[in-house]
N, C-alpha and C positions, 0 to 999 in steps of 0.2 A: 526402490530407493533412487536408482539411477532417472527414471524417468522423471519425479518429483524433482530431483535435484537439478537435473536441464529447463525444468518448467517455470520455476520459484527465482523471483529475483526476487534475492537478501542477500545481506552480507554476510551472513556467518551462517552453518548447519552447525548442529550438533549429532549426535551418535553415539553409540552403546561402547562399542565396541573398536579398535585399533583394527583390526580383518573388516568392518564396514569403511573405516575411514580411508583405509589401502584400495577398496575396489572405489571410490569417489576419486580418489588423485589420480589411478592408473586409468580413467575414466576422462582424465583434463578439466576436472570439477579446479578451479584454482582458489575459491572464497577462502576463508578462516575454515576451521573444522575443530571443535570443541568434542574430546573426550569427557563426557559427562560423568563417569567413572573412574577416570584416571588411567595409569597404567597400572597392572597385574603382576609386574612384574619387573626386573630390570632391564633383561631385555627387550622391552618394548621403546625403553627413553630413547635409542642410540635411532631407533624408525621415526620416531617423532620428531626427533629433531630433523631426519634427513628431507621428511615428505610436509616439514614446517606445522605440524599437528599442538593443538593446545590443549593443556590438560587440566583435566580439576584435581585439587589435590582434599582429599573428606578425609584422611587418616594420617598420625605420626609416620606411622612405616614406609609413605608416600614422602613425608619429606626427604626421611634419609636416605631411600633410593636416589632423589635431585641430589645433595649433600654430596654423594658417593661417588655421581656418576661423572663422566670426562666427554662431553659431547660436541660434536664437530659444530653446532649452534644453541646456543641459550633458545630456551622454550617460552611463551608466553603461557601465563599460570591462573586457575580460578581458584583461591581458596575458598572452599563451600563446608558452611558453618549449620549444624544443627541447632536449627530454630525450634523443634518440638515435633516434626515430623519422625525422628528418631530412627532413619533407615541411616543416613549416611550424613557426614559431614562434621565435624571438631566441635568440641564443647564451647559455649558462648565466650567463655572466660579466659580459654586457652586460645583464643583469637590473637590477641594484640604479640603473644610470644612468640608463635609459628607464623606470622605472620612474615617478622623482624628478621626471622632463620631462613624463608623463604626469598624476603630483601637479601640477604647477605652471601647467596647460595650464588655461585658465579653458573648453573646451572639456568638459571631462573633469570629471563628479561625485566628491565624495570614496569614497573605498569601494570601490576598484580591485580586481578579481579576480584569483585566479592559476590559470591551467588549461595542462596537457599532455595528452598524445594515448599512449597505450600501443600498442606495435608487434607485439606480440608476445606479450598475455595470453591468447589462442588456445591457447598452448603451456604446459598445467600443468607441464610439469618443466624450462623454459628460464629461466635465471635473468634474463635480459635485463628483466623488468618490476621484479626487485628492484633492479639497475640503477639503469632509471630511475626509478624508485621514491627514492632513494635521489640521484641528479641532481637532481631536483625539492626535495626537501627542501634541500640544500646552498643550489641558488642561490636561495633563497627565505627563508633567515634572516635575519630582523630585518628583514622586508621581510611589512608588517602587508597582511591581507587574504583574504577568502574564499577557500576552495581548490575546484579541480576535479580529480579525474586518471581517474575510473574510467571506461572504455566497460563494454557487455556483460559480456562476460569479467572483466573486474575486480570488477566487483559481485559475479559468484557464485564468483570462483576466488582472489580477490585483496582480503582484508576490509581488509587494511593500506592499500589504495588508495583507498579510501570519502572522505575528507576531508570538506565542508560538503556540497559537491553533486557525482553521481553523473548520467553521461549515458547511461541503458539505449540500446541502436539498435535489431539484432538481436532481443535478447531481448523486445520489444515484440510481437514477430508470432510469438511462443510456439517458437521454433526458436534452439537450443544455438548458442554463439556460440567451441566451443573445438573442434580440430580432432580430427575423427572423431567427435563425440559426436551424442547425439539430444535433444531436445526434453525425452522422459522421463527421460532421466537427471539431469535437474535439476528436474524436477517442472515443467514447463513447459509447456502445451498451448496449440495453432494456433489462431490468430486468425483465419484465412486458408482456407479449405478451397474449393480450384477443381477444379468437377467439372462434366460435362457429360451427352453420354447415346450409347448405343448409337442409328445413326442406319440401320444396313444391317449384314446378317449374310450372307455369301454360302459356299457348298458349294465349294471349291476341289478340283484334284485333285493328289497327287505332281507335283510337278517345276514347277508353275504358278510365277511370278513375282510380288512382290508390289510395287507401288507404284513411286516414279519410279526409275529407272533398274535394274530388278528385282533388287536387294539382297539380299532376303530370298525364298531358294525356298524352295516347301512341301515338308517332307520325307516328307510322307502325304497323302490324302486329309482332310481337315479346314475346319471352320469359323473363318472372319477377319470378324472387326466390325471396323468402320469407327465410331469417335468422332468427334462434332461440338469438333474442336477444332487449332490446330494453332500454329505460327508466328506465325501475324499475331493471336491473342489471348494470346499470352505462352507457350507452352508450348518449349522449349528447343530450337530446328531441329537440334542434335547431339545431341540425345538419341540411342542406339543400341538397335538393336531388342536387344531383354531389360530394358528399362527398366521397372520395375512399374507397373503402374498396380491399381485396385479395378476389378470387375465385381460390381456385388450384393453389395459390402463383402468380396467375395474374391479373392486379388491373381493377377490377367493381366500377363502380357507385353506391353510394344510389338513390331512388326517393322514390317519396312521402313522407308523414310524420313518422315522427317514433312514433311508437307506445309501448306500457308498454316491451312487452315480443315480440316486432318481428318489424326486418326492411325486406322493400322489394327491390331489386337487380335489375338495368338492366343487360340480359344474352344477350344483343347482343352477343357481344366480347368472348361468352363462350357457343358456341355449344355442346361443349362435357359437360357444366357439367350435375352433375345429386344429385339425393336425398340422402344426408349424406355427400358430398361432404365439406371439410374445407374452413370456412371462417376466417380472420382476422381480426379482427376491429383496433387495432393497433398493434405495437411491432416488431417482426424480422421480416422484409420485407415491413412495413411501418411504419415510422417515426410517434407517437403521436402529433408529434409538424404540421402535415399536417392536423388531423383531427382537432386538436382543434383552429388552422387557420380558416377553413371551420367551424367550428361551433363558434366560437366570441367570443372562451374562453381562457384560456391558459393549459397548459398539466399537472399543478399540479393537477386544477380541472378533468381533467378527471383519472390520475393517482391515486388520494386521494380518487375517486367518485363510483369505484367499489362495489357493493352495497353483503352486507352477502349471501345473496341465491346464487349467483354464485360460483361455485365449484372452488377450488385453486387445483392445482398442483405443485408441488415443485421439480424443478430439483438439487439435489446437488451441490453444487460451485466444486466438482472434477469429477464429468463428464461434465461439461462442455467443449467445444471446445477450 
């Protein structure tokens, strides 16, 4: 988070959580900082106000904590209205009244926002974002104030949903945020590239067994590398052997099962390699959005999944290509 947040000029992050938006400040992050959720609690108003945090408010109970509360500075406020995505945010109709309660709240700074959540901009040809697209605008007439509605998917699939401000997620770690697509097909490249190395290459024969619970037999006589990577640094435990990975920037198979700290490689296709040799698991030269295909998940999870033991590198934004 810290390192994205040094790197990214914008004017405003957002964040889950009040404990994320506290290591950003104590950190000398100074932008805007948008609680996406709100506060949990009343204790959290009296932080927010001190470390200048903005919040969303999606629920009654959210208001009457502002209502209630006595704080050393007025907070800047998003109210976020359930358009049809149906996770969080005030009913279309009960807008114009919470809105007025919100105005009137000596809590609450002038200048109130208006943000929704898209369910379903993933899907180019489901009309559900025009929808709520179109929900959003009704319950928001004559009811003055910044707008938000775009995720990912809306910024590159949905220009009508742009309004003042736009919340990239997704598309920040250079990986397609609509379903079935790739990174390239919106002109987009990996932020992200987790690669490791050939650690062990061993001579197997027909019918040998590979790895825990022997899964994967050899169907020949053939060479298996063993990658220093597995599980417990983020790499997908359901991945299925045929999952691509890079050997020498050209693409091996997994087999077998993955295990904590090491997957094992068919080296058909790679007579020359050898021990030290670079592996990819995803990123420049394979699309995340292929493995987590092959493993039943989506690429946030494997992008977010990256576990603390694994070492970071950091290439500066001005040497890059």
């Amino acid at each position: 988070m810290l390192r994205v947040a040094r790197t990214l000029d914008t004017d405003a992050f957002a964040v889950a959580s009040i404990e994320e938006a506290l290591i950003l400040r104590e950190a000398g992050i100074t932008q805007s900082i948008l609680l996406l959720e709100g506060v949990f609690e009343a204790a959290e108003l009296p932080l927010c106000a001190r470390h200048r945090l903005d919040v969303a408010v999606h629920h009654p109970e959210q208001v009457r904590l502002l209502e209630t509360a006595r704080l050393e500075r007025a907070l800047r406020v998003w109210l976020k209205i359930d358009t049809g995505m149906h996770r969080l945010g005030v009913e279309p109709a009960a807008v114009p009244v919470i809105f007025q309660r919100l105005r009137n709240c000596p809590s609450v700074v002038p200048g109130i926002g208006l943000m929704s959540h898209l369910a379903r901009a993933d899907e180019r040809d489901c009309d559900d974002t025009l929808h709520q697209l179109s929900v959003f605008k009704t319950s928001t007439i004559g009811v003055p104030g910044q707008r938000s509605l775009a995720n990912s998917a809306g910024i590159l699939g949905w220009p009508q949903t742009h309004f003042d401000w736009v919340r990239p997620g997704i598309m920040l770690y250079g990986a397609s945020p609509f379903v079935g697509g790739l990174a390239s097909d919106e002109d987009l490249r990996p932020v992200m590239t987790f690669h490791t190395q050939l650690i062990s290459i061993k001579r197997l024969r027909q019918g040998e067994p590979i790895g825990y619970g022997g899964s994967w037999i050899c169907p020949e006589d053939m060479d298996v590398g063993v990658a220093a990577a597995g599980y417990g640094d983020g790499y997908p435990r359901h991945a299925p052997s045929g999952t691509p990975v890079l050997v020498n920037s050209r693409e091996a198979v997994l087999i077998g099962r993955v295990s904590m700290d090491m997957i094992t490689l068919d080296l058909r296709q790679h007579p020359e390699a050898r021990v030290g040799d670079p592996v990819v698991l995803w990123g420049e030269g394979l699309p995340v959005e292929r493995i987590a295909k092959a493993a039943g998940t989506i690429s946030y999870a494997l992008l977010c999944g990256v576990t603390a033991r694994v070492r970071v590198e950091i290439t500066p934004p001005s040497q890059l290509a």
